[in-house]
N, C-alpha and C positions, 0 to 999 in steps of 0.2 A: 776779435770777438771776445777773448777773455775779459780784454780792459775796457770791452764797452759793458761786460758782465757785474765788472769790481767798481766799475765808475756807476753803476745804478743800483747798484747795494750800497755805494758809498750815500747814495744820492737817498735813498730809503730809510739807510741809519740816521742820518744826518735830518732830513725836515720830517719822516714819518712821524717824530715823537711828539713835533709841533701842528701836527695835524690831527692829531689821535688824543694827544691831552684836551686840547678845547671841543673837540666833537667827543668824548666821554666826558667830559665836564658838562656840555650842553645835555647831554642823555640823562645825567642823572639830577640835571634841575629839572628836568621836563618830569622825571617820574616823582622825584621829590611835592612838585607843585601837585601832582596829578592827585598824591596820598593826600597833601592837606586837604586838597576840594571834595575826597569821598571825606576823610573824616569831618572837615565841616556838613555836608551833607545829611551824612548820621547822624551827626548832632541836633541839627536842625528837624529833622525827623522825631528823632526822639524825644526833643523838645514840643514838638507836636503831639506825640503821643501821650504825653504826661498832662500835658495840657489836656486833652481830653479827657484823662482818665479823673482827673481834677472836676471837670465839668459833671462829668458822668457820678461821680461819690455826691456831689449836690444835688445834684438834680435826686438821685436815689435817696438821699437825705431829706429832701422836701417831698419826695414823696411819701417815705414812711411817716412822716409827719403830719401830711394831712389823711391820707391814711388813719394816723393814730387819732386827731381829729373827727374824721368823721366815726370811727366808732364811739369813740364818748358820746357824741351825739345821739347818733342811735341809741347809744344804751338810755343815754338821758329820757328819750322821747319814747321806748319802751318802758321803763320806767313810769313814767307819768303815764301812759296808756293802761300801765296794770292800775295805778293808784287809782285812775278815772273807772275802768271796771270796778275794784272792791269798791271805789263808793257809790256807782250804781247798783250795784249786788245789793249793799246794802242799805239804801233806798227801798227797792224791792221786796228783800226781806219786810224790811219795817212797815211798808204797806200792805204789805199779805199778812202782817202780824195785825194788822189795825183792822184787816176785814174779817178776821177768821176770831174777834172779839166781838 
């Protein structure tokens, strides 16, 4: 009983290391690869998100700009709406002046 006790600890010493080294060898390529695929992952993500936020600064960009567009406009075409009153005003004037002569 002893020596079938000493012969399977021998047997344990002897191939367990060769058993144990490539199944923790295998373990920690498996988690190794497992890190690269989230960190690519994130990357990729993150690269999405930037990209959007890229999209999104232009697009915000062309909007203040037409934006800033159409108010010139407007001011332009108020503008000329006042200039188009004073010179009916003063049309007006000038005909109320010519009948009250």
């Amino acid at each position: 009983m002893m020596g079938d006790l000493v012969a399977l600890v021998a047997v344990i010493c002897i191939f367990g290391p060769a058993v144990i080294i490539p199944v923790t060898a295998m373990v920690l390529k498996h988690r190794k690869e497992m890190v690269r695929l989230e960190i690519e992952r994130r990357t990729t993500v993150n690269q999405e998100v930037l990209a959007q936020l890229d999209a999104l600064r232009r697009e915000l960009a062309e909007l203040r700009r037409t934006a800033t567009e159409y108010d010139m406009s407007l001011q332009a075409n108020l503008e000329n709406l006042h200039e188009r009153v004073r010179a009916l005003e003063q049309q007006i004037d000038e005909r109320t002046q010519l009948r009250t002569f």
